[in-house]
N, C-alpha and C positions, 0 to 999 in steps of 0.2 A: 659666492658660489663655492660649495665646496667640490673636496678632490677626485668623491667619488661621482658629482653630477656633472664635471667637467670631462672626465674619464667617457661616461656615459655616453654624451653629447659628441665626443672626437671618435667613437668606436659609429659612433650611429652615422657620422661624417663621412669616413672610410668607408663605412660600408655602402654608403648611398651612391660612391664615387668609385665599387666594382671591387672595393677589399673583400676577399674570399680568404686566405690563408688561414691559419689556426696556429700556435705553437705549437713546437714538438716540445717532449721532455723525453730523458732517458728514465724508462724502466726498470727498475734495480734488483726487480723480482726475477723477469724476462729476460735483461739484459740486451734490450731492443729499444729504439727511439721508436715514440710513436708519436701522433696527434690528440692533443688534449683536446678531451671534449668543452665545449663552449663555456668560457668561463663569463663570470658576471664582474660591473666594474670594481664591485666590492671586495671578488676574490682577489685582484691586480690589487689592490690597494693595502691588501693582510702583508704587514710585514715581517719579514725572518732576518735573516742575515744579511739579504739585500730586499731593495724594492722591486716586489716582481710586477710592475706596471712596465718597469722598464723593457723587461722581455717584451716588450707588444711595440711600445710607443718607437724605439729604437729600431726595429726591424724595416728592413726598403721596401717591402709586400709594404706595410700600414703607410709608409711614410710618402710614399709613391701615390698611395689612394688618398691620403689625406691632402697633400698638396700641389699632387699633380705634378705630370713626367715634362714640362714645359721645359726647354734651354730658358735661360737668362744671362745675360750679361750682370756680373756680381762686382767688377772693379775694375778698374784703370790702369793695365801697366804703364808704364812710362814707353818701353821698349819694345815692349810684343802687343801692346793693344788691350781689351775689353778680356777678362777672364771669362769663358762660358762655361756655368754648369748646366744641370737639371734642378728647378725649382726645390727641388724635395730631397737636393743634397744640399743646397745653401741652407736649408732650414733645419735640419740635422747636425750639421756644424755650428749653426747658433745654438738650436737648443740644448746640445753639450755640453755647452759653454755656462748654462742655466744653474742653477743651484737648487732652482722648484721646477724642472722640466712643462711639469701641469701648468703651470701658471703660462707658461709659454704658449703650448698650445691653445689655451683659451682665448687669445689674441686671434686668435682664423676662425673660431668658433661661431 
């Protein structure tokens, strides 16, 4: 599967799961943030200086919808007990950790 039908497949995710948000970008013309209009997975996937997949995939709005605002218990302390987060932060600390982020997500896909 490639980067941009995986892409695809996690935005259609999110959205089925009440992802609404959009990026902003700052205007350089205006000197205003505003909401970019709907981009496609191919645009995310064009690269410049950085991967702008990342501006979407990273954000707590998609990460929230893709994997859900659930607590979990994530580890053991010895001394304080069970670590609790929100599903969809333990999963964002993994996939930071990722070298191919994509490939990660295509695991919940």
């Amino acid at each position: 599967m490639k980067n941009a039908e995986i892409l695809k497949m996690a935005i259609e995710k999110a959205i089925k799961y009440g992802w609404k948000s959009r990026p902003l970008h700052f205007n350089e013309e205006t000197h205003k943030i505003e909401v970019n209009p709907w981009k496609t997975a191919e645009w995310y996937l064009e690269c410049g200086h950085f991967r702008r997949y990342y501006e979407l995939i990273f954000t707590h709005d998609f990460a929230k919808a893709f994997w859900g605002n659930i607590e979990i218990d994530t580890a053991t302390r010895k001394a304080n007990g069970p670590i609790r987060m929100k599903r969809w932060q333990y999963h964002l600390q993994q996939m930071i950790l990722e070298p191919e982020p994509l490939k990660y997500l295509k695991k919940f896909l």
